[in-house]
PQR file with spaces between the fields and no chain letter, atoms N, CA, C, O and H, PARSE charges and radii, in Angstrom:
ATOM       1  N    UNK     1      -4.236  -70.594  -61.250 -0.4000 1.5000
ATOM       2  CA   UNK     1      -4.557  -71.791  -60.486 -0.0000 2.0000
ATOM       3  C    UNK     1      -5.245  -71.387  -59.193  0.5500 1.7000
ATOM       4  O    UNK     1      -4.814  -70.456  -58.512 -0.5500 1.4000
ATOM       5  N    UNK     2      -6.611  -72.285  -58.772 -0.4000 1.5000
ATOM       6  CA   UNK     2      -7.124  -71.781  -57.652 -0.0000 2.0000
ATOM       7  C    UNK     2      -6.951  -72.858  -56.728  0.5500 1.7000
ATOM       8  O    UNK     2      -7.053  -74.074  -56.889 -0.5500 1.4000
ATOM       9  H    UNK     2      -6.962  -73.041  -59.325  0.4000 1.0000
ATOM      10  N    UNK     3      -6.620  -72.047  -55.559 -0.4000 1.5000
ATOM      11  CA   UNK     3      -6.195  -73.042  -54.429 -0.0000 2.0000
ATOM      12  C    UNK     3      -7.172  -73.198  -53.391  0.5500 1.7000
ATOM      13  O    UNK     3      -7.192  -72.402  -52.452 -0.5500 1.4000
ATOM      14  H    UNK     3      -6.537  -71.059  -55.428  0.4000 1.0000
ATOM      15  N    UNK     4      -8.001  -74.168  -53.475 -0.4000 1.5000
ATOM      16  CA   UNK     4      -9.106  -74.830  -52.416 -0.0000 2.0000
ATOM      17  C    UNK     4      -8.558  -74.873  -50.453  0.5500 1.7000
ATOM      18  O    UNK     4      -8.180  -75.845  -49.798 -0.5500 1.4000
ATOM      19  H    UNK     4      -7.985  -74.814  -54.238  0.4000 1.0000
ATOM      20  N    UNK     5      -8.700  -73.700  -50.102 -0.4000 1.5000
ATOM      21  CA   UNK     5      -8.447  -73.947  -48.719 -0.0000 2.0000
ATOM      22  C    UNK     5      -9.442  -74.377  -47.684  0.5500 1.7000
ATOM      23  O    UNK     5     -10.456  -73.722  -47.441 -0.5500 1.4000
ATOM      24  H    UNK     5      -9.007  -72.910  -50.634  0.4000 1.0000
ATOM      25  N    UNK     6      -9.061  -75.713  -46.966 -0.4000 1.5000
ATOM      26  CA   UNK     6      -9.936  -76.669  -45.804 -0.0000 2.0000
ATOM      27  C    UNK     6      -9.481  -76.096  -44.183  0.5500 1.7000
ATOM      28  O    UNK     6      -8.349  -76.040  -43.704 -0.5500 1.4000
ATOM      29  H    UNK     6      -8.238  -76.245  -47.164  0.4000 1.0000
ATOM      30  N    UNK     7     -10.965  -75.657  -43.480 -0.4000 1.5000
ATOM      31  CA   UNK     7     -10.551  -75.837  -42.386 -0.0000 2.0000
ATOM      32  C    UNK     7     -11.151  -77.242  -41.340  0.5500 1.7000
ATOM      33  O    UNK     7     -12.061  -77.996  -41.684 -0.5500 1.4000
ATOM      34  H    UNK     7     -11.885  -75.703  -43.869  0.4000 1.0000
ATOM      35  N    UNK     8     -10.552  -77.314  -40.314 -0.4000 1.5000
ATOM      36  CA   UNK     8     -11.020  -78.528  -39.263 -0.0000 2.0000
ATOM      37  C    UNK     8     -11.831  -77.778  -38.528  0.5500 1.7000
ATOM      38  O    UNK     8     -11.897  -76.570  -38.299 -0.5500 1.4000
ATOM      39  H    UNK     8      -9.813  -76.701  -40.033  0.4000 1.0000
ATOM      40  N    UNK     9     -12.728  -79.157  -38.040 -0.4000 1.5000
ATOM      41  CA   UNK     9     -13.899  -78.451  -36.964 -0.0000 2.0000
ATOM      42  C    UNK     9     -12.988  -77.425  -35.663  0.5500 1.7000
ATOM      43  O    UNK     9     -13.513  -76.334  -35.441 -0.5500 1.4000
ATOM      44  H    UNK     9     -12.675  -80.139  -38.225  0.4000 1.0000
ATOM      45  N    UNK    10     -11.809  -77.731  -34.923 -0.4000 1.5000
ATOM      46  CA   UNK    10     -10.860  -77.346  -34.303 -0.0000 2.0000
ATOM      47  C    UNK    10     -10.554  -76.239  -34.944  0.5500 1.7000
ATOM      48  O    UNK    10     -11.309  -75.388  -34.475 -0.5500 1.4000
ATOM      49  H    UNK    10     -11.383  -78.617  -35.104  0.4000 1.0000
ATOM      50  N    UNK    11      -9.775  -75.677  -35.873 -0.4000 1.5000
ATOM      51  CA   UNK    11      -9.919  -74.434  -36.323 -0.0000 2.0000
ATOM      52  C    UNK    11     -10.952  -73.427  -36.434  0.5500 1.7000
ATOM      53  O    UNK    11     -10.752  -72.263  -36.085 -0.5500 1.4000
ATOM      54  H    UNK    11      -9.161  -76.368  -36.255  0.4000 1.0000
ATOM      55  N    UNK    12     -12.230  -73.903  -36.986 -0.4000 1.5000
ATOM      56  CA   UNK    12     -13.476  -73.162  -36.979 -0.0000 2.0000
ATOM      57  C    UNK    12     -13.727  -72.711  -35.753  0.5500 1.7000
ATOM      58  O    UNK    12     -13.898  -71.513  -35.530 -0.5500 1.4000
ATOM      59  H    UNK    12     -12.393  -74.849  -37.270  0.4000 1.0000
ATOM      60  N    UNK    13     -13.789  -73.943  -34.527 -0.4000 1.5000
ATOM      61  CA   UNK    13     -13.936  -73.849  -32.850 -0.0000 2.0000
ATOM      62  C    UNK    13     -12.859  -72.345  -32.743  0.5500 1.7000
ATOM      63  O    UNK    13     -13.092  -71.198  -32.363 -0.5500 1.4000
ATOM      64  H    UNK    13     -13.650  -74.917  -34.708  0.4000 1.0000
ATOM      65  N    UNK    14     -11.878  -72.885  -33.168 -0.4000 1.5000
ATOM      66  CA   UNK    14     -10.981  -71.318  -33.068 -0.0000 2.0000
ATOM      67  C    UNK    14     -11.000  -69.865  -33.415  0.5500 1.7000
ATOM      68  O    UNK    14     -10.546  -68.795  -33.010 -0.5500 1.4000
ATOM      69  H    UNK    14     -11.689  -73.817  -33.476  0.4000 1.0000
ATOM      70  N    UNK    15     -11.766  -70.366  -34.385 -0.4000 1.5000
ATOM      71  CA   UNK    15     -12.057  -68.779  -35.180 -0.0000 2.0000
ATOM      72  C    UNK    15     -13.062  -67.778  -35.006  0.5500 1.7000
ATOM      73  O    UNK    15     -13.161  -66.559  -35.151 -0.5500 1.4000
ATOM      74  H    UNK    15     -12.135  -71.236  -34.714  0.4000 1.0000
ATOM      75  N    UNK    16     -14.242  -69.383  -34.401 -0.4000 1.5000
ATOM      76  CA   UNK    16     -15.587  -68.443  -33.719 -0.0000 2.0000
ATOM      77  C    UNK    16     -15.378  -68.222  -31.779  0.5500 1.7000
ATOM      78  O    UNK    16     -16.022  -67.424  -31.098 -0.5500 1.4000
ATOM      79  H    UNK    16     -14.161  -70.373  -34.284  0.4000 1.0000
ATOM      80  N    UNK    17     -14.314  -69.177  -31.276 -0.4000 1.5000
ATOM      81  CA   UNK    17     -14.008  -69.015  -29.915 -0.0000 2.0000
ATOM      82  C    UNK    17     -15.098  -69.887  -29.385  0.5500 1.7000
ATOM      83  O    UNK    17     -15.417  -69.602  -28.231 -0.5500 1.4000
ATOM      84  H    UNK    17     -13.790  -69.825  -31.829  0.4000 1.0000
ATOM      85  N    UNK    18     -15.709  -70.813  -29.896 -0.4000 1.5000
ATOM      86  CA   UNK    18     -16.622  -72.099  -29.768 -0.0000 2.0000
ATOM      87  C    UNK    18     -15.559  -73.016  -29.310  0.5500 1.7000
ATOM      88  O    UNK    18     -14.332  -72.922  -29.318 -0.5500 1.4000
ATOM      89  H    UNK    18     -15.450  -71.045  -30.833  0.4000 1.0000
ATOM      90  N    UNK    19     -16.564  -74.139  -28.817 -0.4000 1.5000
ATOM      91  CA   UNK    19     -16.155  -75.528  -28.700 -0.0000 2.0000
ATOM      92  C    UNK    19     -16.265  -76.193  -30.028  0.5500 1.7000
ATOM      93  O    UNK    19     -16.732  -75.454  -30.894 -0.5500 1.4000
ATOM      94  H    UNK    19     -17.561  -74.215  -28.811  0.4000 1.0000
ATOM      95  N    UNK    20     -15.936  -77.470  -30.435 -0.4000 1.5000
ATOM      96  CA   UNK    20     -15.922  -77.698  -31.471 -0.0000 2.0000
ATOM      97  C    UNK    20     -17.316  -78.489  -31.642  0.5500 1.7000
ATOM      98  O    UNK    20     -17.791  -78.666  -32.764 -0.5500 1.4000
ATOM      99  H    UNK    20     -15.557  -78.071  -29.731  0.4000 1.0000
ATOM     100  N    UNK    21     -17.754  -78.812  -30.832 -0.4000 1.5000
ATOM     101  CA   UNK    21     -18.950  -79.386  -30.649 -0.0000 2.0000
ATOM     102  C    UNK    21     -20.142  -78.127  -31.154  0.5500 1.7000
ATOM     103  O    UNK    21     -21.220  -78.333  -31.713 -0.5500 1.4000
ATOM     104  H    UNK    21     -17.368  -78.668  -29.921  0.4000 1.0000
ATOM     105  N    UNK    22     -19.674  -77.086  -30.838 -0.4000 1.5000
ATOM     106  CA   UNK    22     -21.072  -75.882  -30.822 -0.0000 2.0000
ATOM     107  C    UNK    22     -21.016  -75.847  -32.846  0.5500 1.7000
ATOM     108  O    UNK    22     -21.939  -75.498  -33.581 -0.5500 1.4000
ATOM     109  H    UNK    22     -18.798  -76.918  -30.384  0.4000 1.0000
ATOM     110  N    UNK    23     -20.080  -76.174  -33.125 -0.4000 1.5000
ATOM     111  CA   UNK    23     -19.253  -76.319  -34.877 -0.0000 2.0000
ATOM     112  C    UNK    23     -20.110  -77.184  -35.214  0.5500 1.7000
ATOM     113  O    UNK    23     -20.510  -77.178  -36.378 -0.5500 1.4000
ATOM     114  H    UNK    23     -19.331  -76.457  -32.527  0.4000 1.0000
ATOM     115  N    UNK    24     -20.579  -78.091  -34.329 -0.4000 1.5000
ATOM     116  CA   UNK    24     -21.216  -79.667  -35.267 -0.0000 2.0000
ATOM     117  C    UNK    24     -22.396  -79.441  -35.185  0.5500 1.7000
ATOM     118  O    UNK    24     -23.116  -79.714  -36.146 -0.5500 1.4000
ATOM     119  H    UNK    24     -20.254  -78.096  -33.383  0.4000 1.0000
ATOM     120  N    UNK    25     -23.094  -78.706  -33.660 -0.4000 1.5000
ATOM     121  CA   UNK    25     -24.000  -78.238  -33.598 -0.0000 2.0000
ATOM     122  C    UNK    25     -25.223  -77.301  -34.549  0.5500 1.7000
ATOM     123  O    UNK    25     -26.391  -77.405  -34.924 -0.5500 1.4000
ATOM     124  H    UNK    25     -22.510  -78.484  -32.880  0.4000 1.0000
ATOM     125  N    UNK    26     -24.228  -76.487  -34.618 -0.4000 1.5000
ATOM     126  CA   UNK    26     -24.699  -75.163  -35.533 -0.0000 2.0000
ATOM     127  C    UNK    26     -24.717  -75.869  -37.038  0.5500 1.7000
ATOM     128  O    UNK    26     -25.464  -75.263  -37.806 -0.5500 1.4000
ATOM     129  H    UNK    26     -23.279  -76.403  -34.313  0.4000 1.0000
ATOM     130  N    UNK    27     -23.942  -77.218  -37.722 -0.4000 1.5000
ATOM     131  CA   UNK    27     -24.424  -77.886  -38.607 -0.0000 2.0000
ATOM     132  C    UNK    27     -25.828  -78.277  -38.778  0.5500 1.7000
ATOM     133  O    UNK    27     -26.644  -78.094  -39.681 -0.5500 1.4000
ATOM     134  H    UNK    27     -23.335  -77.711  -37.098  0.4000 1.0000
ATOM     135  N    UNK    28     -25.864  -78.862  -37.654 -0.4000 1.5000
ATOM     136  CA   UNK    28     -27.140  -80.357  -37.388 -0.0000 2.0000
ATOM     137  C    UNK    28     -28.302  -79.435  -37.478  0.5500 1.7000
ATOM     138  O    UNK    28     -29.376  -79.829  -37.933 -0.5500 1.4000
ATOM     139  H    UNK    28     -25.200  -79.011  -36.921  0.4000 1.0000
ATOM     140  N    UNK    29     -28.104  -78.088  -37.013 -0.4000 1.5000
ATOM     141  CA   UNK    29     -29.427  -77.631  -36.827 -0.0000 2.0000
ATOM     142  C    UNK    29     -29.777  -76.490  -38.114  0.5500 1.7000
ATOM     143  O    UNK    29     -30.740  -75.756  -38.334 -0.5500 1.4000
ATOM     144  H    UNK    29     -27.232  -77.768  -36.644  0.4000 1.0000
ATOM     145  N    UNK    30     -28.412  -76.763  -38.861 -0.4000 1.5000
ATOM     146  CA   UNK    30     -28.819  -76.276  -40.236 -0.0000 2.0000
ATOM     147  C    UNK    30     -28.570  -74.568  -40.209  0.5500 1.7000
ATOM     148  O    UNK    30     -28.922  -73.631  -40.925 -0.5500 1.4000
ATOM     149  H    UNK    30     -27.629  -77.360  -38.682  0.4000 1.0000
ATOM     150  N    UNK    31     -27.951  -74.690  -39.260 -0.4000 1.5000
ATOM     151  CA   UNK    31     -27.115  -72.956  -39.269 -0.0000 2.0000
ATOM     152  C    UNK    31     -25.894  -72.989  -39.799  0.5500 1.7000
ATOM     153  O    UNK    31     -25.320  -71.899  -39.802 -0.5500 1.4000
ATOM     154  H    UNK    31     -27.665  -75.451  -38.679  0.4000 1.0000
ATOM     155  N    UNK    32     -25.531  -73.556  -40.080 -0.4000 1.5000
ATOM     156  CA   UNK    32     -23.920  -73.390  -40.575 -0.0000 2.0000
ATOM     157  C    UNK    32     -23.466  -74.291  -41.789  0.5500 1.7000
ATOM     158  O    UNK    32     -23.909  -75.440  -41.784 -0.5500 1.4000
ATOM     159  H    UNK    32     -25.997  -74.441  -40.077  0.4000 1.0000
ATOM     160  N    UNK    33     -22.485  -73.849  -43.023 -0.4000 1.5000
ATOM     161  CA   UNK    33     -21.899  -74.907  -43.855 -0.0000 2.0000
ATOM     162  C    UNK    33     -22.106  -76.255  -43.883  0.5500 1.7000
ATOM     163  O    UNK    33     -22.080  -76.872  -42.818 -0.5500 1.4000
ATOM     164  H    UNK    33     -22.126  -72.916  -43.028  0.4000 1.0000
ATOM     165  N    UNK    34     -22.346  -76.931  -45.113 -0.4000 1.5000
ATOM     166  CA   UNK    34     -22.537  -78.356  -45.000 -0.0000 2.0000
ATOM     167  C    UNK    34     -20.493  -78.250  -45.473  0.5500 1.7000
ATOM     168  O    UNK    34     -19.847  -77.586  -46.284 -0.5500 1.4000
ATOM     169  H    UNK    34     -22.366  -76.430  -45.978  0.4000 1.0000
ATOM     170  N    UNK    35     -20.129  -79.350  -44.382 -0.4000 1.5000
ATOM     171  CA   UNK    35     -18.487  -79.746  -44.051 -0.0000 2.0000
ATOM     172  C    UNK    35     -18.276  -80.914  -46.109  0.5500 1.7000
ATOM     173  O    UNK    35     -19.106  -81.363  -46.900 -0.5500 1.4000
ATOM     174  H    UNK    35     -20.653  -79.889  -43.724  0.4000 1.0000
ATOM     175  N    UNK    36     -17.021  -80.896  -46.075 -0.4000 1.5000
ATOM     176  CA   UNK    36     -16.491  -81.684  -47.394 -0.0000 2.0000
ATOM     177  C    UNK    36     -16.223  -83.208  -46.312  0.5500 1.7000
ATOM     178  O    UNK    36     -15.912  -83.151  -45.122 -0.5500 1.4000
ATOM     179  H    UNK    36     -16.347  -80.531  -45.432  0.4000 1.0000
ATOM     180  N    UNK    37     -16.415  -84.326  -47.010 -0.4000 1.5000
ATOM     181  CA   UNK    37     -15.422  -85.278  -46.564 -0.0000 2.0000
ATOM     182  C    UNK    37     -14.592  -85.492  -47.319  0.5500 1.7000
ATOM     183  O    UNK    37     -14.930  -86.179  -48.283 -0.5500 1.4000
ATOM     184  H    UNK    37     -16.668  -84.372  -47.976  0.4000 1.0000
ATOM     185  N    UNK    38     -13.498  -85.137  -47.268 -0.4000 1.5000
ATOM     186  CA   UNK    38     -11.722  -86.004  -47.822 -0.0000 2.0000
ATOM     187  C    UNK    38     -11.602  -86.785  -47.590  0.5500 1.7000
ATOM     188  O    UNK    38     -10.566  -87.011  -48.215 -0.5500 1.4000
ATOM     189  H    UNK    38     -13.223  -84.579  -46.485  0.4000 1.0000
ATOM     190  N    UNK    39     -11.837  -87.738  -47.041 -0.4000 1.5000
ATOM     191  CA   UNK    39     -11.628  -89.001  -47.021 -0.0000 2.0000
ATOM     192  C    UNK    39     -12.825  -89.829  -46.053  0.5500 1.7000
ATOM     193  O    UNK    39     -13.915  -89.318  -45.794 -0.5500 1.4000
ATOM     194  H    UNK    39     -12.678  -87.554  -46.532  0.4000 1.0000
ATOM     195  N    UNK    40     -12.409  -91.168  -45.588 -0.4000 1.5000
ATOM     196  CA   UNK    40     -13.581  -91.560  -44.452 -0.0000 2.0000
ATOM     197  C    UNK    40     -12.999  -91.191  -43.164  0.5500 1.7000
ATOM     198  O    UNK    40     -13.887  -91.439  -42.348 -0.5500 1.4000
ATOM     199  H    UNK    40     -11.524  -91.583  -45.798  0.4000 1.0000
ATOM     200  N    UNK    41     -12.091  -90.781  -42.614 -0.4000 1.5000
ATOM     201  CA   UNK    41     -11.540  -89.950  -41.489 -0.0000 2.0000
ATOM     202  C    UNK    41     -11.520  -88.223  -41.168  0.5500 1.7000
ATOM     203  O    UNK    41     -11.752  -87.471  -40.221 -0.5500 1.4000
ATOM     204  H    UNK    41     -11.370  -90.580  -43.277  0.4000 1.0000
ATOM     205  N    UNK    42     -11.034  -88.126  -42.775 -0.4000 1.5000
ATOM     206  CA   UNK    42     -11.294  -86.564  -42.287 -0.0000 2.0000
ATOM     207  C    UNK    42     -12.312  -85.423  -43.039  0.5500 1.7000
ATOM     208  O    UNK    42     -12.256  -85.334  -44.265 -0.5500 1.4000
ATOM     209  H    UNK    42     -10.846  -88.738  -43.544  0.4000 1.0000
ATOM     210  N    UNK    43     -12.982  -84.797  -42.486 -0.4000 1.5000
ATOM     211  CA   UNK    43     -14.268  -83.466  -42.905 -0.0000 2.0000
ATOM     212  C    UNK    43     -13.684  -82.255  -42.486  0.5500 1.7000
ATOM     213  O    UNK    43     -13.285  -81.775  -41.425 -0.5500 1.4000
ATOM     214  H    UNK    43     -13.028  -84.868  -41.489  0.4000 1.0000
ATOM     215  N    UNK    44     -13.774  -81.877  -43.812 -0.4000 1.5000
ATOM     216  CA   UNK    44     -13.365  -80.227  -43.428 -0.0000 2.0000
ATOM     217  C    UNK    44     -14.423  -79.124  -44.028  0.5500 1.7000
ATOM     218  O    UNK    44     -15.318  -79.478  -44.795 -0.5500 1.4000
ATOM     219  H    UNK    44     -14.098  -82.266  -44.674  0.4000 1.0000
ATOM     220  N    UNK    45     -14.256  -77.787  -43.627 -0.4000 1.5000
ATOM     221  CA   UNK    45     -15.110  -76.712  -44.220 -0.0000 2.0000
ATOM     222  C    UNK    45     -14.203  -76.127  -45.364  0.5500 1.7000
ATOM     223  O    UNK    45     -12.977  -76.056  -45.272 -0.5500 1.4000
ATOM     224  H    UNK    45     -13.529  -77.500  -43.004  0.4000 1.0000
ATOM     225  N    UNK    46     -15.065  -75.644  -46.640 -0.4000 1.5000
ATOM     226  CA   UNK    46     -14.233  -74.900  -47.757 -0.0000 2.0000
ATOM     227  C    UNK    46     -13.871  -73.128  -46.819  0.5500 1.7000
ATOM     228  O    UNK    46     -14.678  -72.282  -46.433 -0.5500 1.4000
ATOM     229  H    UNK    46     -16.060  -75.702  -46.715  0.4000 1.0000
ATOM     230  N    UNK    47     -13.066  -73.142  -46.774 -0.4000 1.5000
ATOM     231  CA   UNK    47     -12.753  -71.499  -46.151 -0.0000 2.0000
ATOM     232  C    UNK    47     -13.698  -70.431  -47.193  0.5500 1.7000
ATOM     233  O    UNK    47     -13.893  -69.306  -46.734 -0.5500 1.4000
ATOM     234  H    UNK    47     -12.410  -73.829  -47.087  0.4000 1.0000
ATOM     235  N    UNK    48     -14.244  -70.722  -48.471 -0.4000 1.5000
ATOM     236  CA   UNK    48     -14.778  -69.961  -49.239 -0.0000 2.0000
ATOM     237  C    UNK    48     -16.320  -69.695  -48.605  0.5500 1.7000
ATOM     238  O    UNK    48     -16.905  -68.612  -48.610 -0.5500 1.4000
ATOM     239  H    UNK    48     -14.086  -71.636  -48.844  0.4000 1.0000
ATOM     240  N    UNK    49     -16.829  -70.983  -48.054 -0.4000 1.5000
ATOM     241  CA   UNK    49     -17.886  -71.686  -47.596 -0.0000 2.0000
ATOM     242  C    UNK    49     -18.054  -70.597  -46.400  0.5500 1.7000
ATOM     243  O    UNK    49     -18.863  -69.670  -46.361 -0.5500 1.4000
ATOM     244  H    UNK    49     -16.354  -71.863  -48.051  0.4000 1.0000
ATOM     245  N    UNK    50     -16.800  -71.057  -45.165 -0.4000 1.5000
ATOM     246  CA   UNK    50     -17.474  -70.130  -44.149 -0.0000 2.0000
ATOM     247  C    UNK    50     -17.689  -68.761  -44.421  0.5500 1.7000
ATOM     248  O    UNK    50     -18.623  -68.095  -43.974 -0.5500 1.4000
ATOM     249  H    UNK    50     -16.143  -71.810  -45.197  0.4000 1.0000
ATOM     250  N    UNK    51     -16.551  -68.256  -45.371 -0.4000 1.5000
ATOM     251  CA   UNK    51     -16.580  -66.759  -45.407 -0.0000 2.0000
ATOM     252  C    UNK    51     -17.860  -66.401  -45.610  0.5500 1.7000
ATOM     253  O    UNK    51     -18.368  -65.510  -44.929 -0.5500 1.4000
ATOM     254  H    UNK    51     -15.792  -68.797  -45.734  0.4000 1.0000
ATOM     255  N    UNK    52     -18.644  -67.151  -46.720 -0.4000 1.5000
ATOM     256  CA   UNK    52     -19.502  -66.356  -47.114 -0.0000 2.0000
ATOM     257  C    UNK    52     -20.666  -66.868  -46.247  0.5500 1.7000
ATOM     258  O    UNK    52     -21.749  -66.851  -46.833 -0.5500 1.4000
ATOM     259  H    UNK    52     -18.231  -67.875  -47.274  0.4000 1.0000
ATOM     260  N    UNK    53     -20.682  -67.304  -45.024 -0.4000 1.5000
ATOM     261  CA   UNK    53     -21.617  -67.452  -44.228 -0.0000 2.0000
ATOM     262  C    UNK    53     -20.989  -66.408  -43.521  0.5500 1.7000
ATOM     263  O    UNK    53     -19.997  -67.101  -43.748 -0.5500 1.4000
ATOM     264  H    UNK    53     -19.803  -67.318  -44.548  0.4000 1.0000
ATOM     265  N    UNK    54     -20.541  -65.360  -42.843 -0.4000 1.5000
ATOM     266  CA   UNK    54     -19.582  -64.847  -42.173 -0.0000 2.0000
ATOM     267  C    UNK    54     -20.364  -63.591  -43.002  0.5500 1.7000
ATOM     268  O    UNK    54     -21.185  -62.834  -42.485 -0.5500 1.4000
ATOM     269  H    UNK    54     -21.346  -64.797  -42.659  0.4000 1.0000
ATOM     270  N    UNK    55     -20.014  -63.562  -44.091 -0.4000 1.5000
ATOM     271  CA   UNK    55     -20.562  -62.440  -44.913 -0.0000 2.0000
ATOM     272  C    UNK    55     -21.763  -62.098  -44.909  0.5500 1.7000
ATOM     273  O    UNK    55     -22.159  -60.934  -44.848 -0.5500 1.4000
ATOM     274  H    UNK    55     -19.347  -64.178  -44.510  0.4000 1.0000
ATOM     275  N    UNK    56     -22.637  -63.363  -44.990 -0.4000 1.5000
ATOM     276  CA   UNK    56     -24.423  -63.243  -44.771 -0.0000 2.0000
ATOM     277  C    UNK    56     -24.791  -62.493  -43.066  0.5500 1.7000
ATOM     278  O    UNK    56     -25.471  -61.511  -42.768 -0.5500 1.4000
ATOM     279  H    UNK    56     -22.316  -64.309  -45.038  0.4000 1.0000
ATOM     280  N    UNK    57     -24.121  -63.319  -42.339 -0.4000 1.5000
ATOM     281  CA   UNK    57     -24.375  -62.983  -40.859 -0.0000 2.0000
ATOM     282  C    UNK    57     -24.255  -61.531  -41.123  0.5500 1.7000
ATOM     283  O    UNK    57     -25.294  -60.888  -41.272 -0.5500 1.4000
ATOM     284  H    UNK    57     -23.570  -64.117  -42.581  0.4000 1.0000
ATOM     285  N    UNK    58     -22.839  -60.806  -41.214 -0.4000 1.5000
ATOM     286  CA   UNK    58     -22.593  -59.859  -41.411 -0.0000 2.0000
ATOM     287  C    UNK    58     -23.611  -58.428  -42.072  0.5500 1.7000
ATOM     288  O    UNK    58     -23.658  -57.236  -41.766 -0.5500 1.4000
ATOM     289  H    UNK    58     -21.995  -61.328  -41.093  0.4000 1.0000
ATOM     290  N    UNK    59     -24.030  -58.919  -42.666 -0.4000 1.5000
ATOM     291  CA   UNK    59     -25.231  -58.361  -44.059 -0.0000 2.0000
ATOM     292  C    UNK    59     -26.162  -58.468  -43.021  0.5500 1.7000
ATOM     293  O    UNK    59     -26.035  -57.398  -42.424 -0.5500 1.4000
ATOM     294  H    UNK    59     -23.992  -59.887  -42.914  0.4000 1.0000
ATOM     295  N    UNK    60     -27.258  -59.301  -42.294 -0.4000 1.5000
ATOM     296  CA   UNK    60     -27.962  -59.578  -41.788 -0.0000 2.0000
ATOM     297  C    UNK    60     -28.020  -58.609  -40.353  0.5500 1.7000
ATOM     298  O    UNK    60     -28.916  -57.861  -39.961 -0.5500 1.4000
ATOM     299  H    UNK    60     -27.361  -60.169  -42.778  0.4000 1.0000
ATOM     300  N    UNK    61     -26.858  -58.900  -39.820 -0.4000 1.5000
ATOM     301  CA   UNK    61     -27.168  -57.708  -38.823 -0.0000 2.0000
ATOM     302  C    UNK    61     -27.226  -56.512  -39.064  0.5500 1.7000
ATOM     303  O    UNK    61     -27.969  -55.784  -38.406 -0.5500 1.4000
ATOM     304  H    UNK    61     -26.130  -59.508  -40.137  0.4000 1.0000
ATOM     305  N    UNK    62     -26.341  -55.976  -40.210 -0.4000 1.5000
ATOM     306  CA   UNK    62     -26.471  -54.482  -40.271 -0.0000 2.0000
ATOM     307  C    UNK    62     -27.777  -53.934  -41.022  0.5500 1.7000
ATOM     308  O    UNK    62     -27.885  -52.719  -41.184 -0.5500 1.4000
ATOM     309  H    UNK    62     -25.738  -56.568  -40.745  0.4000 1.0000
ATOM     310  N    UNK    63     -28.594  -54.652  -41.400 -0.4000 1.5000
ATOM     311  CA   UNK    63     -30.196  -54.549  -42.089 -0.0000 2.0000
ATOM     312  C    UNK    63     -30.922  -53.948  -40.713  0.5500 1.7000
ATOM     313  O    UNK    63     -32.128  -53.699  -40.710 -0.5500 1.4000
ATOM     314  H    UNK    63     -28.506  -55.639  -41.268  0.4000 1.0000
């Protein structure tokens, strides 16, 4: 069984040491994960999602 883990814009803000705003930002301008909506209140990121943006960055600098 695979277990789908969601983070909040607030967590992400946490993980990169951002505001959560720089999170919505780095969306809009097409740098970062397109977010899930769960419902009409809440949007989250697939944790699979950021990693592997995390992973590209990663790859990218060491080129």
């Amino acid at each position: 069984m695979h277990i789908m883990v969601y983070l909040s814009d607030k967590q992400l803000a946490d993980r990169f040491a951002v505001s959560r705003r720089t999170i919505w930002n780095w969306f809009d301008a097409g740098h970062f994960p397109a977010p899930v909506r769960l419902s009409r209140s809440v949007t989250r990121w697939r944790l699979a999602d950021v990693e592997a943006f995390e992973n590209e960055r990663i790859a990218a600098s060491a080129a």
